[in-house]
PDB file of N, CA, C and O in Angstrom:
ATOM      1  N   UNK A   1      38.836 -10.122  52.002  1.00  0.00           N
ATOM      2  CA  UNK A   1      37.776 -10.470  51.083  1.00  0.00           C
ATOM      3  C   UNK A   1      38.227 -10.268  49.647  1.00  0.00           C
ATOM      4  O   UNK A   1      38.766  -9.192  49.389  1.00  0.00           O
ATOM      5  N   UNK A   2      38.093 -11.070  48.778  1.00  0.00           N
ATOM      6  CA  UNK A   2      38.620 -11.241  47.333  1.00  0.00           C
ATOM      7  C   UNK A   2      37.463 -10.016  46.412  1.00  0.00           C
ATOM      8  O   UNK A   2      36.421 -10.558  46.781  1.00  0.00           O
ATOM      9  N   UNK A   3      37.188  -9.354  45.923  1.00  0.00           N
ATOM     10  CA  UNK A   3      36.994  -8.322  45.061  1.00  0.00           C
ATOM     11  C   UNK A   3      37.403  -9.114  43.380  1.00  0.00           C
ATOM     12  O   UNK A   3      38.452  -9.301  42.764  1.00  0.00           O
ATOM     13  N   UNK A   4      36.296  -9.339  43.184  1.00  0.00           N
ATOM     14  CA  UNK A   4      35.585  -9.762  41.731  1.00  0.00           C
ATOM     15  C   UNK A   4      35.382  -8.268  41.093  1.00  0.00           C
ATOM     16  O   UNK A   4      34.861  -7.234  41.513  1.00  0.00           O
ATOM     17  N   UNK A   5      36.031  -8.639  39.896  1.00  0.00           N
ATOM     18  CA  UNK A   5      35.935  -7.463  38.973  1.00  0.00           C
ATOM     19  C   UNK A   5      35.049  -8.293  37.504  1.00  0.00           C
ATOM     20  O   UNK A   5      35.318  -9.456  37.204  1.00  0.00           O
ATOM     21  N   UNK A   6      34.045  -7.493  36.757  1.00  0.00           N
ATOM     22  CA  UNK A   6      33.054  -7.851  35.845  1.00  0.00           C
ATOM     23  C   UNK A   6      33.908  -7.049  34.696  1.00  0.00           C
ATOM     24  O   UNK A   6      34.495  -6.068  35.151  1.00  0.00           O
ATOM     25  N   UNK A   7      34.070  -7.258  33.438  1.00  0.00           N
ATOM     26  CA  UNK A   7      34.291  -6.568  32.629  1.00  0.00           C
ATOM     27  C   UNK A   7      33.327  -7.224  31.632  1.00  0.00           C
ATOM     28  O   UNK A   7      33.268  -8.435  31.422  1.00  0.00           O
ATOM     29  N   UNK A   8      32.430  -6.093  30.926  1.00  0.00           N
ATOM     30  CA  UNK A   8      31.707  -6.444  29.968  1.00  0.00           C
ATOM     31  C   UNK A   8      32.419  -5.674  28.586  1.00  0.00           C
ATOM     32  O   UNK A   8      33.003  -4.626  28.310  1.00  0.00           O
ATOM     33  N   UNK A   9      31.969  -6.893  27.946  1.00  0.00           N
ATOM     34  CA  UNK A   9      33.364  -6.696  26.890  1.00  0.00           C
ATOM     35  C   UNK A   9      32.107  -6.124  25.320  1.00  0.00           C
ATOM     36  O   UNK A   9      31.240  -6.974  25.120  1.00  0.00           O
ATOM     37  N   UNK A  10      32.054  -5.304  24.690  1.00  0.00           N
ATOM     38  CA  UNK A  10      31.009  -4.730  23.602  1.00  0.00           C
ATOM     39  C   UNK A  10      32.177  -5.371  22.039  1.00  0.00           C
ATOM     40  O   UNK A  10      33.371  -5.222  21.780  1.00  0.00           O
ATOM     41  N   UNK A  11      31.147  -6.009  21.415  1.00  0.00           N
ATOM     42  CA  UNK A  11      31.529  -6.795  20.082  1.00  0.00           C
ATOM     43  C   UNK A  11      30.869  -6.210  18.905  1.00  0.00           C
ATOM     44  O   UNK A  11      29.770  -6.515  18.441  1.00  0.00           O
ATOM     45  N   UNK A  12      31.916  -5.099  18.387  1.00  0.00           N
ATOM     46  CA  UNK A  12      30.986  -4.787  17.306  1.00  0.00           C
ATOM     47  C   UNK A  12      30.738  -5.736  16.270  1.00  0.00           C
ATOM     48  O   UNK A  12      29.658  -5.513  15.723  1.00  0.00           O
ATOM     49  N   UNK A  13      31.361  -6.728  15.801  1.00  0.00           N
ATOM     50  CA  UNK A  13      31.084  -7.597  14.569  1.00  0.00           C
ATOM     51  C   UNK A  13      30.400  -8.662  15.403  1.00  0.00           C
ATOM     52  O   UNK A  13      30.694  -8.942  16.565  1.00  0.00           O
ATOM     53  N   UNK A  14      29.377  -9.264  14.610  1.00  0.00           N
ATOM     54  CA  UNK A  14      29.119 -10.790  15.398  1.00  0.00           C
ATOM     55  C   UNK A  14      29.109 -11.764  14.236  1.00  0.00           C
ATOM     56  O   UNK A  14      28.800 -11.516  13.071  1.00  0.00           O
ATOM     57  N   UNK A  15      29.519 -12.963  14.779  1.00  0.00           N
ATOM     58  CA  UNK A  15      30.075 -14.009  13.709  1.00  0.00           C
ATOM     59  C   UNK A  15      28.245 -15.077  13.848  1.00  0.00           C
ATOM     60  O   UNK A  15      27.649 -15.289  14.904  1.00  0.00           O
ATOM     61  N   UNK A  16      27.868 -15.459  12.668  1.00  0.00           N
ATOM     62  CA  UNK A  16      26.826 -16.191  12.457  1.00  0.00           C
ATOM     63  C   UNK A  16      26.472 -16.541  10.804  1.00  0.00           C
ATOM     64  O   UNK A  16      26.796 -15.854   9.836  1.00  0.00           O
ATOM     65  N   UNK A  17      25.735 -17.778  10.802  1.00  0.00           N
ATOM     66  CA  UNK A  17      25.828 -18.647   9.867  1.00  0.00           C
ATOM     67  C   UNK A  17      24.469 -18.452   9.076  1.00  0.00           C
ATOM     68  O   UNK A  17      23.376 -18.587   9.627  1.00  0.00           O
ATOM     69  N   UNK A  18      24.596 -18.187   7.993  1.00  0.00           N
ATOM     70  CA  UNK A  18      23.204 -17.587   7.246  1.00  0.00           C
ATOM     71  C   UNK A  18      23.361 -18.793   5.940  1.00  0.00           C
ATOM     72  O   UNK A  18      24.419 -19.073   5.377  1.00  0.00           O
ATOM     73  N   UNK A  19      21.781 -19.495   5.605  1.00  0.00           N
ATOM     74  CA  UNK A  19      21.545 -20.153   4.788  1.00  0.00           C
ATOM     75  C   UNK A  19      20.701 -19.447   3.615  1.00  0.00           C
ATOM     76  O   UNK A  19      19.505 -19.166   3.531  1.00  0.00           O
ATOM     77  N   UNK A  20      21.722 -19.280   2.797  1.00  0.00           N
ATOM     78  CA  UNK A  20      21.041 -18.323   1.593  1.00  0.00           C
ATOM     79  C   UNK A  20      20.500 -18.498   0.315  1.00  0.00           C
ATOM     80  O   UNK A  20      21.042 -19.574   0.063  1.00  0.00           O
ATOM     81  N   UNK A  21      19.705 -18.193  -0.876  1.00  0.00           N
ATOM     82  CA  UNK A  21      19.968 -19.161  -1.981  1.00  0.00           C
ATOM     83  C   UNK A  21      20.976 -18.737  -2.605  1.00  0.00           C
ATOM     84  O   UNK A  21      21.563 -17.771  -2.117  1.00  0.00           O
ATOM     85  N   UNK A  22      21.441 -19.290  -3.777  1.00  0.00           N
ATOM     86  CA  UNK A  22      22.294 -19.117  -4.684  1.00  0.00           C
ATOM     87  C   UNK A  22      22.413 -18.106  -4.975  1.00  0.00           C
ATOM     88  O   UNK A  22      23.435 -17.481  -4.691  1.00  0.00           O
ATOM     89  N   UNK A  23      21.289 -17.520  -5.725  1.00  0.00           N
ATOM     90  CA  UNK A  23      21.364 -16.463  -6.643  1.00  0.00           C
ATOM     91  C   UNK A  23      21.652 -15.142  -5.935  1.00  0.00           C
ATOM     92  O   UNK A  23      22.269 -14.165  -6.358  1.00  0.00           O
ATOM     93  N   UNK A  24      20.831 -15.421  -4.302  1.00  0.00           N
ATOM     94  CA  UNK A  24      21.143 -13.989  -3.762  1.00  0.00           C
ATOM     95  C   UNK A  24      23.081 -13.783  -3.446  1.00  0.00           C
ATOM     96  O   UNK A  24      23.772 -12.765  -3.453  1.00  0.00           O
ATOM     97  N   UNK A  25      23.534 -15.609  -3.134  1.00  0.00           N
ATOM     98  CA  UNK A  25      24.735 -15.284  -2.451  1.00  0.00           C
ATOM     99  C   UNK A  25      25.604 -14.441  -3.708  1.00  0.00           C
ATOM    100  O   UNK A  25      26.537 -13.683  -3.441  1.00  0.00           O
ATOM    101  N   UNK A  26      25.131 -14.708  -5.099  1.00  0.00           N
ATOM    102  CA  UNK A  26      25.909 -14.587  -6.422  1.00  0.00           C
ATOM    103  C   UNK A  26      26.009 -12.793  -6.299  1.00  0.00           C
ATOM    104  O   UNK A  26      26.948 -11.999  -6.351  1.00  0.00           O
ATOM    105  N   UNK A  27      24.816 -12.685  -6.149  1.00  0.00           N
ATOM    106  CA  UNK A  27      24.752 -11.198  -5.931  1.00  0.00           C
ATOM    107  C   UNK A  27      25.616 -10.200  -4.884  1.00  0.00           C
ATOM    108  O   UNK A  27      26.356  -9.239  -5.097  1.00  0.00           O
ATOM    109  N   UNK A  28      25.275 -10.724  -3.934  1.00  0.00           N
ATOM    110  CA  UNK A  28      26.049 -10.362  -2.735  1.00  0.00           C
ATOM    111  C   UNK A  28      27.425  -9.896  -3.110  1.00  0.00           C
ATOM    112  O   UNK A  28      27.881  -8.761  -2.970  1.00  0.00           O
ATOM    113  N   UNK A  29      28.163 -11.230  -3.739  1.00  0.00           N
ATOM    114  CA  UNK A  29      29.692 -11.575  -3.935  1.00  0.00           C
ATOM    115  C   UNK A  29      29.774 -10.657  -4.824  1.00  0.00           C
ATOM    116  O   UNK A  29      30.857 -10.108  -4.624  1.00  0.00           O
ATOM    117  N   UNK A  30      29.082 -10.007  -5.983  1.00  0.00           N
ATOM    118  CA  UNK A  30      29.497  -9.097  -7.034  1.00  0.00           C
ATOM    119  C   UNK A  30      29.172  -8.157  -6.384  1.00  0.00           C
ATOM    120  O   UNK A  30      30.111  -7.381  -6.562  1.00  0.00           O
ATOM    121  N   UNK A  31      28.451  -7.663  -5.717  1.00  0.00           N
ATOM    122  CA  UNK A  31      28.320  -6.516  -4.904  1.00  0.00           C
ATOM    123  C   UNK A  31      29.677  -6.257  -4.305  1.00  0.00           C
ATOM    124  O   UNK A  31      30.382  -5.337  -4.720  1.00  0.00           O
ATOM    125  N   UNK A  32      30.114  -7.212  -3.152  1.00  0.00           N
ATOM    126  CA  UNK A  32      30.928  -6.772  -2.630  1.00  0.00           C
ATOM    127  C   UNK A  32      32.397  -6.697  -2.854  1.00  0.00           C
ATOM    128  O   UNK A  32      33.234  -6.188  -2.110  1.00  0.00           O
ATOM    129  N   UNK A  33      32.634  -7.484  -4.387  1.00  0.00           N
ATOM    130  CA  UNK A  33      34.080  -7.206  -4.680  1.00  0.00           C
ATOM    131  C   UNK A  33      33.563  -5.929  -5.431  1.00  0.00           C
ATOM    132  O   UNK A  33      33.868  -5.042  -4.634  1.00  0.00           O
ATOM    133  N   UNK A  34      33.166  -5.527  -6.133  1.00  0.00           N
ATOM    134  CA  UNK A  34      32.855  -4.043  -6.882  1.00  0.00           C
ATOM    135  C   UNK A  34      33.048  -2.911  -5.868  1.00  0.00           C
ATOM    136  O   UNK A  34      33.703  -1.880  -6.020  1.00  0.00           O
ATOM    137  N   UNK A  35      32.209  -3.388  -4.600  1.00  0.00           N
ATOM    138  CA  UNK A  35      32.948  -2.647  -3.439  1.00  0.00           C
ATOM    139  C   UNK A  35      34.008  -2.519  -2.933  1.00  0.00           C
ATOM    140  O   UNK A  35      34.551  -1.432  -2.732  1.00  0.00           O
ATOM    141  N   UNK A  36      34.453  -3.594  -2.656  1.00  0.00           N
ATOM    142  CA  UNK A  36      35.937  -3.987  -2.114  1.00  0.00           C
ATOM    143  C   UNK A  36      35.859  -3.825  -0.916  1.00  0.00           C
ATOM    144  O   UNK A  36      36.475  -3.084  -0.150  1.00  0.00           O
ATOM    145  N   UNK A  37      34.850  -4.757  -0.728  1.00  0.00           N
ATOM    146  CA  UNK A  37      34.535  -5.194   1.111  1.00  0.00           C
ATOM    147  C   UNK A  37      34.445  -6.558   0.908  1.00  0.00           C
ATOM    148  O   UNK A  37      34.665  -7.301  -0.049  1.00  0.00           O
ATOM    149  N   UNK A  38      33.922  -6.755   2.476  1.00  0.00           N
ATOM    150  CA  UNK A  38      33.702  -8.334   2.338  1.00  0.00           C
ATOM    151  C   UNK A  38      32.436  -8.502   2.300  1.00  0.00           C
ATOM    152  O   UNK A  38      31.571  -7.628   2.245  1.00  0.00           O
ATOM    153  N   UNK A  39      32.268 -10.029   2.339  1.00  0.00           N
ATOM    154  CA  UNK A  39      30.804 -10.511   2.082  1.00  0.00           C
ATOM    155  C   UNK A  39      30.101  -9.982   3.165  1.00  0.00           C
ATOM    156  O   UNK A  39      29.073  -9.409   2.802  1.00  0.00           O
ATOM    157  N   UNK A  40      30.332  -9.972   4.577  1.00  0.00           N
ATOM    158  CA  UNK A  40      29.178  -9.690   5.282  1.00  0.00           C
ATOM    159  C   UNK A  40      28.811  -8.752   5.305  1.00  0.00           C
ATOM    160  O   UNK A  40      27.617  -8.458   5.261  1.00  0.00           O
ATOM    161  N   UNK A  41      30.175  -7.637   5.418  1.00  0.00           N
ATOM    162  CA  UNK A  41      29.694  -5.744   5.245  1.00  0.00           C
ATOM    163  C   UNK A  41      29.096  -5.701   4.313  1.00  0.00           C
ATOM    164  O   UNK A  41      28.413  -4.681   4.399  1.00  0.00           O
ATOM    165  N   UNK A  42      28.772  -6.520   2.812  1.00  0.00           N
ATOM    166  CA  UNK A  42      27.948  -5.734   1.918  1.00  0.00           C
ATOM    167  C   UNK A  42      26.854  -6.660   2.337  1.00  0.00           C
ATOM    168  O   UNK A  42      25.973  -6.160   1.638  1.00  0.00           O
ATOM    169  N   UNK A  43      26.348  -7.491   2.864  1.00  0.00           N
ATOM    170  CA  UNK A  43      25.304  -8.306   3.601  1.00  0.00           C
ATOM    171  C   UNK A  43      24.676  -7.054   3.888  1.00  0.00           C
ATOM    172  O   UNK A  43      23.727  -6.363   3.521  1.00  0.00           O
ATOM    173  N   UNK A  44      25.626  -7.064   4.710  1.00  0.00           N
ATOM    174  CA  UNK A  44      24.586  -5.936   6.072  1.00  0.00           C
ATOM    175  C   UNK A  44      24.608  -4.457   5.396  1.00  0.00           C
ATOM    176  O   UNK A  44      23.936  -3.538   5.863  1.00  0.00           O
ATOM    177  N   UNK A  45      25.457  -4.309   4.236  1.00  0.00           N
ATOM    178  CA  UNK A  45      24.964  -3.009   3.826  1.00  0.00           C
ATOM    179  C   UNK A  45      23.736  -3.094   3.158  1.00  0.00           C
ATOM    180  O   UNK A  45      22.802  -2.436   3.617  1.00  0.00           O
ATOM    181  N   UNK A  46      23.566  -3.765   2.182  1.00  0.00           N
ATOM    182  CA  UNK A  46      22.422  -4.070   1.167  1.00  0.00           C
ATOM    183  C   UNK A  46      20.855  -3.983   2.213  1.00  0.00           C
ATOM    184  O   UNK A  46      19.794  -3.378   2.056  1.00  0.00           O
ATOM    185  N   UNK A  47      21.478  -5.090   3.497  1.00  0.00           N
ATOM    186  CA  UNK A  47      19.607  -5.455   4.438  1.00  0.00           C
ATOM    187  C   UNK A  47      19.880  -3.676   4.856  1.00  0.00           C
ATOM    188  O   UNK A  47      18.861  -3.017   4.649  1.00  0.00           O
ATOM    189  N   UNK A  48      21.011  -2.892   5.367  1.00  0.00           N
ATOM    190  CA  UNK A  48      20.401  -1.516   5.761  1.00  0.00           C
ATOM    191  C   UNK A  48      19.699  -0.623   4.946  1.00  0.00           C
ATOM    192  O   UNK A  48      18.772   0.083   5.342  1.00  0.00           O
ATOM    193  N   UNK A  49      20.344  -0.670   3.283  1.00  0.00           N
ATOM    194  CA  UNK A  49      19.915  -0.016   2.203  1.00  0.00           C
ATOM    195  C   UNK A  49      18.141   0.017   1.952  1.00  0.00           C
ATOM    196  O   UNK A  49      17.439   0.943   1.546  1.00  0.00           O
ATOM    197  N   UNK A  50      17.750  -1.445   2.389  1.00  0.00           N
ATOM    198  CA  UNK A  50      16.562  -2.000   1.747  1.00  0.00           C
ATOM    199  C   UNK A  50      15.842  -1.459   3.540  1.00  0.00           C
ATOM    200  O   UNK A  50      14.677  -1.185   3.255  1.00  0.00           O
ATOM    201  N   UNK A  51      15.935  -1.319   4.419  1.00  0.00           N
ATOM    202  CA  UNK A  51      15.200  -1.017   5.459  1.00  0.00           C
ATOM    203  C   UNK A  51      14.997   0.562   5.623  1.00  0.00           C
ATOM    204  O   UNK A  51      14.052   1.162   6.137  1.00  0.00           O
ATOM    205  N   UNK A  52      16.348   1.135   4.941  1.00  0.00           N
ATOM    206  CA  UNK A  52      15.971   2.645   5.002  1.00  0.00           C
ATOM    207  C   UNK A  52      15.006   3.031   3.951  1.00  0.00           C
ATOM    208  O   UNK A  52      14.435   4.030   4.390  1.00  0.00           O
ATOM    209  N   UNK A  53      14.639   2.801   3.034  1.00  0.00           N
ATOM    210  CA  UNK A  53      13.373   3.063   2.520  1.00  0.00           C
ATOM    211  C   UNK A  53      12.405   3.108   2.565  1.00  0.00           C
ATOM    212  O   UNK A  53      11.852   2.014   2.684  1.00  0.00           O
ATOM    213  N   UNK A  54      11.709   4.067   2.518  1.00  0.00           N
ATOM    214  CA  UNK A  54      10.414   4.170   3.314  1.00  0.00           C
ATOM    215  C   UNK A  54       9.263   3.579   2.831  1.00  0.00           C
ATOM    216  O   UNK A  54       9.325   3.194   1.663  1.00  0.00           O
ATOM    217  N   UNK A  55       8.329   3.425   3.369  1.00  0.00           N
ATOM    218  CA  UNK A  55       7.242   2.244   2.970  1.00  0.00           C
ATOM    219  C   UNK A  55       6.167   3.452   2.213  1.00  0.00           C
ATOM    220  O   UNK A  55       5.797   4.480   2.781  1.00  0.00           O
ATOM    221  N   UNK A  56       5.769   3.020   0.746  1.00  0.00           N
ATOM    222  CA  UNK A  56       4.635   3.835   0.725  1.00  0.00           C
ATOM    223  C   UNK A  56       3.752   4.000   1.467  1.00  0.00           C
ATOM    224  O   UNK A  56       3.269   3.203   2.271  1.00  0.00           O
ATOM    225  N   UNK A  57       3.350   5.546   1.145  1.00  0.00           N
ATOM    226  CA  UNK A  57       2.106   6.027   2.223  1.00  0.00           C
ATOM    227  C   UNK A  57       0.949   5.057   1.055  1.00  0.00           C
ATOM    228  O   UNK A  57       1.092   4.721  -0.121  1.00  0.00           O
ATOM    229  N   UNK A  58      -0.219   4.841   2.082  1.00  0.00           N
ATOM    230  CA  UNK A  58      -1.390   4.404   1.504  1.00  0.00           C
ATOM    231  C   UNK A  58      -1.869   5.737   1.029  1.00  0.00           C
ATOM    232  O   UNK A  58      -1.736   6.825   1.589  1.00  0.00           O
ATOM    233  N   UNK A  59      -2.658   5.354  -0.513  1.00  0.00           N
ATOM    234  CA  UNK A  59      -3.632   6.059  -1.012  1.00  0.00           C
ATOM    235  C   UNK A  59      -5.063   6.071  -0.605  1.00  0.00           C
ATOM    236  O   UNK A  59      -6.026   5.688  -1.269  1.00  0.00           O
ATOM    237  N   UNK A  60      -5.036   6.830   1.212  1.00  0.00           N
ATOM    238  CA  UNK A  60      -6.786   6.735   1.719  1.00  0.00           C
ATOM    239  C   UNK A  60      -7.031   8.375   1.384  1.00  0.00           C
ATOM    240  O   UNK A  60      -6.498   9.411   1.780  1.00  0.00           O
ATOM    241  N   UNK A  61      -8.372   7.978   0.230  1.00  0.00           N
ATOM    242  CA  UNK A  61      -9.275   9.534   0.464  1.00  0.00           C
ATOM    243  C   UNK A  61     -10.712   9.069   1.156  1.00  0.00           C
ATOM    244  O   UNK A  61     -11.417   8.060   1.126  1.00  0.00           O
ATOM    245  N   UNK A  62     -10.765  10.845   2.025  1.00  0.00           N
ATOM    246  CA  UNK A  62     -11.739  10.799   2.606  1.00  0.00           C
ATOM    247  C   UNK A  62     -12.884  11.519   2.172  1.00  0.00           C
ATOM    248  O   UNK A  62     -12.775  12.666   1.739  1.00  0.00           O
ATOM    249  N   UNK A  63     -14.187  10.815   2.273  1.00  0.00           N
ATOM    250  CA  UNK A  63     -15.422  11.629   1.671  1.00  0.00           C
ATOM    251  C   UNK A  63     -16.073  12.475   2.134  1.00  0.00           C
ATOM    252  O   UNK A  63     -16.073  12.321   3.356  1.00  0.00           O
ATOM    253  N   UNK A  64     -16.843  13.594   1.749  1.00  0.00           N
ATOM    254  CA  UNK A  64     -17.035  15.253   2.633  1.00  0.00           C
ATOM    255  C   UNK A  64     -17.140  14.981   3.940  1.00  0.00           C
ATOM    256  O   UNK A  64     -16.783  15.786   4.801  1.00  0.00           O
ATOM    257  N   UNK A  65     -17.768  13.522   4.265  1.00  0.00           N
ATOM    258  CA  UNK A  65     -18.324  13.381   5.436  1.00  0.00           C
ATOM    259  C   UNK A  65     -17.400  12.835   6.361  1.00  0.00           C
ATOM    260  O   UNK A  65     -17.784  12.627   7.512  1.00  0.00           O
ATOM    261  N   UNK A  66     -15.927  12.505   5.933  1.00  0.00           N
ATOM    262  CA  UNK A  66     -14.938  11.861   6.391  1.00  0.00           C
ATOM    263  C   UNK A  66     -14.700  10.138   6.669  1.00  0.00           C
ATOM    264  O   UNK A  66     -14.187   9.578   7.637  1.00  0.00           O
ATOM    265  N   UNK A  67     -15.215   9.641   5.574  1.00  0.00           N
ATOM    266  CA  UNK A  67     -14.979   8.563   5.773  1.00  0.00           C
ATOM    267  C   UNK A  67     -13.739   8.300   5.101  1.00  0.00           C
ATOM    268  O   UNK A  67     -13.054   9.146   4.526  1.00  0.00           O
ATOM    269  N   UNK A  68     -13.467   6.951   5.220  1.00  0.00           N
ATOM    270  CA  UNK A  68     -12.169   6.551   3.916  1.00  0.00           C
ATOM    271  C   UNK A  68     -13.057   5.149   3.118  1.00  0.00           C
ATOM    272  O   UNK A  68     -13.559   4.055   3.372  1.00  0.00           O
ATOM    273  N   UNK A  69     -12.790   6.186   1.920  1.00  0.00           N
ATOM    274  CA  UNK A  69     -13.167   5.223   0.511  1.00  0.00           C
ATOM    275  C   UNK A  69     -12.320   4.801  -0.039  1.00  0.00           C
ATOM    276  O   UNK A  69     -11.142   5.106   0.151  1.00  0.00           O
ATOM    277  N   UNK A  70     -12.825   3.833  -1.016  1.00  0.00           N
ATOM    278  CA  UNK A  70     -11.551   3.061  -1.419  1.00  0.00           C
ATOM    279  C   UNK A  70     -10.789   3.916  -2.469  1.00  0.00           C
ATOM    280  O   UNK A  70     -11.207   5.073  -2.443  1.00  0.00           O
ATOM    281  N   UNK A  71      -9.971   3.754  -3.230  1.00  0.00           N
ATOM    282  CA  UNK A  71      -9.173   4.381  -4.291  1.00  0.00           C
ATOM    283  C   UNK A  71      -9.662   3.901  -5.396  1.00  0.00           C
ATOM    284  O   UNK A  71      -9.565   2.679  -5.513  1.00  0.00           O
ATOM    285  N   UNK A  72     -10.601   4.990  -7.005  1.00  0.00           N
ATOM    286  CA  UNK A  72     -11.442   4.601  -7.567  1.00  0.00           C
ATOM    287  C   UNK A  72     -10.497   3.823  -8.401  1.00  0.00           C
ATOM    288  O   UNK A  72      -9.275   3.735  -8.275  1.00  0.00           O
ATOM    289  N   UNK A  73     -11.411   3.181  -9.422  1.00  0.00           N
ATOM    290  CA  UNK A  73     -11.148   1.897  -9.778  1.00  0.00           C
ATOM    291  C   UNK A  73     -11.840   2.555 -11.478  1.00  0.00           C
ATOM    292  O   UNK A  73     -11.171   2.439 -12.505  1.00  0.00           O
ATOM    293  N   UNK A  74     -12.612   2.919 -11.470  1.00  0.00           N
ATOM    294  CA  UNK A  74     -12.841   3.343 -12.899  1.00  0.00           C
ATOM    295  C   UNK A  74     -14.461   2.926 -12.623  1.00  0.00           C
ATOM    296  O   UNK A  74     -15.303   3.756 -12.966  1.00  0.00           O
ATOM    297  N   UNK A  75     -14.862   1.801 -12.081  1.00  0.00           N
ATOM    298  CA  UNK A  75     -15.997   0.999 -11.832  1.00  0.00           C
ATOM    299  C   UNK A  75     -17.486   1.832 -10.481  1.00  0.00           C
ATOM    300  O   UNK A  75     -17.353   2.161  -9.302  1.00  0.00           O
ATOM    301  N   UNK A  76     -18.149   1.863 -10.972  1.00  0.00           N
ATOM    302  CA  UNK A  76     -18.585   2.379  -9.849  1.00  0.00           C
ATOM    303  C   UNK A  76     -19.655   0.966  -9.406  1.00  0.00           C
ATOM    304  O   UNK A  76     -20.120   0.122 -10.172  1.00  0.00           O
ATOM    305  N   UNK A  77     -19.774   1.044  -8.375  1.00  0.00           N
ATOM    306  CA  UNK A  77     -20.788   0.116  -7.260  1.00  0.00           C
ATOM    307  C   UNK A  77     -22.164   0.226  -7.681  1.00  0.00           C
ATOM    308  O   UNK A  77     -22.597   1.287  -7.231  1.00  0.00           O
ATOM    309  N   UNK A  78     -23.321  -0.576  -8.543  1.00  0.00           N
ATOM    310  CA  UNK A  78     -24.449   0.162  -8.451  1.00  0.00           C
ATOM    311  C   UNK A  78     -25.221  -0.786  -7.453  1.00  0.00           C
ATOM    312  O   UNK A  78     -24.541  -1.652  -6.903  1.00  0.00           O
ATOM    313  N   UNK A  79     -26.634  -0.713  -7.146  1.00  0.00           N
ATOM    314  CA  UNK A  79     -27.617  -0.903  -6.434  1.00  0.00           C
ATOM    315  C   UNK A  79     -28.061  -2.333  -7.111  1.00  0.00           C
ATOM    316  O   UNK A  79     -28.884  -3.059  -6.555  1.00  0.00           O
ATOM    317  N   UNK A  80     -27.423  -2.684  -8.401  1.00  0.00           N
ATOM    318  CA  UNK A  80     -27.706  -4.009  -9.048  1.00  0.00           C
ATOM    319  C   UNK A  80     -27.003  -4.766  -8.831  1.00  0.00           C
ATOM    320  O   UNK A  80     -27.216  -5.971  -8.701  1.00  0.00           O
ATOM    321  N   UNK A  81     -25.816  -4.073  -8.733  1.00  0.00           N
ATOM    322  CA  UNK A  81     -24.810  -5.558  -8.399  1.00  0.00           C
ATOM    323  C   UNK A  81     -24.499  -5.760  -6.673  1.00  0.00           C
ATOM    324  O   UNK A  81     -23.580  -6.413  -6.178  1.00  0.00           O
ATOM    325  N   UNK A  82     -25.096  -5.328  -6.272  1.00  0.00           N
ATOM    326  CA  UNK A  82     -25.375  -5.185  -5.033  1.00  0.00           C
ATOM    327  C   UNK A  82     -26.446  -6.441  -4.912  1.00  0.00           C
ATOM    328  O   UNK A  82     -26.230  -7.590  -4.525  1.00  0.00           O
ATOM    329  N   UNK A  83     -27.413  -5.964  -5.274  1.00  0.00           N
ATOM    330  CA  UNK A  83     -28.732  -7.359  -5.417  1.00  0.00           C
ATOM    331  C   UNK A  83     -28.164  -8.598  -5.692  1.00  0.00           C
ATOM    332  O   UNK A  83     -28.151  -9.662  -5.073  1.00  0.00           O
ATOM    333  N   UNK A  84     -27.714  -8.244  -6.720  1.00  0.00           N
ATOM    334  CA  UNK A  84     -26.847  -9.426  -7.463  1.00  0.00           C
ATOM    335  C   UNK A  84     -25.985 -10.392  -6.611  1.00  0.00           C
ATOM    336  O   UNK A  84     -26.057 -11.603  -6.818  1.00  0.00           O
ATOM    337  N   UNK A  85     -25.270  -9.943  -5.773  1.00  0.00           N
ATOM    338  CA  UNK A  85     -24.438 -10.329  -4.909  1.00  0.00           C
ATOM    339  C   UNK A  85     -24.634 -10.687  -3.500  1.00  0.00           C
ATOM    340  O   UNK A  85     -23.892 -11.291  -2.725  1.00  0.00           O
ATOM    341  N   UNK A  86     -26.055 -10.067  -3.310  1.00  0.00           N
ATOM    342  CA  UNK A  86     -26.910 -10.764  -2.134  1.00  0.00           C
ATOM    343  C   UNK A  86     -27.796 -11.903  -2.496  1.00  0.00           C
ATOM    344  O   UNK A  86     -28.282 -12.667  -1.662  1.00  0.00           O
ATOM    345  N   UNK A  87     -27.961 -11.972  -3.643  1.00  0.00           N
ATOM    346  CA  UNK A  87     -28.879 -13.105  -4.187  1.00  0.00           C
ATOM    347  C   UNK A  87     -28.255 -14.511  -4.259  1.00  0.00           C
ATOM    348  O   UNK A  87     -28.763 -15.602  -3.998  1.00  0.00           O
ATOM    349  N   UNK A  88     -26.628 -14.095  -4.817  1.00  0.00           N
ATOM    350  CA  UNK A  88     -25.870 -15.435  -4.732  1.00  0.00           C
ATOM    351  C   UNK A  88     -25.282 -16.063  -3.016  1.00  0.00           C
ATOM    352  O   UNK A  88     -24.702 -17.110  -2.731  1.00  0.00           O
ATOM    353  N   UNK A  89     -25.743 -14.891  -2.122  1.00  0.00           N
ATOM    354  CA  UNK A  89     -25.438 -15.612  -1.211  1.00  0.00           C
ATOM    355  C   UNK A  89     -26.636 -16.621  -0.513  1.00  0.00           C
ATOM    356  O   UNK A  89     -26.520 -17.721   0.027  1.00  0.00           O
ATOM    357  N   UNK A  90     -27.401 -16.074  -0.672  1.00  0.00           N
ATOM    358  CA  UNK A  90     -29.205 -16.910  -0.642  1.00  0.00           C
ATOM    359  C   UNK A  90     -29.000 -18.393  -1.047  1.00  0.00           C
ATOM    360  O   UNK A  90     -29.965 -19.155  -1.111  1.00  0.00           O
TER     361      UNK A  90
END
C-alpha cells in the first residue's frame, strides 16, 4: 500500500495586490525608505501602528439614579422647547 505523506507548508509573507490612492502610496514610500524597509513591511507596520491604539472610552455619566445622560452641552432641555418640538410634529 503506497503511504501519502501531507506536508503543510506555513507562509509567513503573503504576496497580494492593493489598490491605493496616490497620496497614501507617496506616504508609505517616504515612510519606508526613512526606514529602510520595504514597501509592504512599512504597509503592514503603519495598519499595525494605527490598530494598536486604543479607541476612546465614551464620555457616559450616570445620574444618582443611574441612568446615562448625555454629556452636558452648556444648554439645558426646558419644558418649552419640549412643547415646541411636539407642536411641530402635529
Amino acid at each position: 500500500m503506497p503511504v501519502h505523506i501531507l506536508y503543510l507548508v506555513y507562509y509567513r509573507d503573503m504576496r497580494t495586490n492593493l489598490n491605493i490612492d496616490d497620496d497614501v502610496h507617496q506616504i508609505a514610500s517616504i515612510y519606508a525608505t526613512a526606514k529602510g524597509i520595504t514597501l509592504g513591511a512599512a504597509i503592514s507596520e503603519l495598519i499595525r501602528k494605527a490598530e494598536a491604539v486604543p479607541a476612546p472610552a465614551p464620555d457616559i455619566r450616570r445620574s444618582p439614579n443611574g441612568l446615562p445622560c448625555f454629556p452636558p452641552t452648556g444648554r439645558a432641555l426646558t419644558r418649552d422647547m419640549v412643547k415646541e418640538a411636539e407642536s411641530e410634529i402635529d
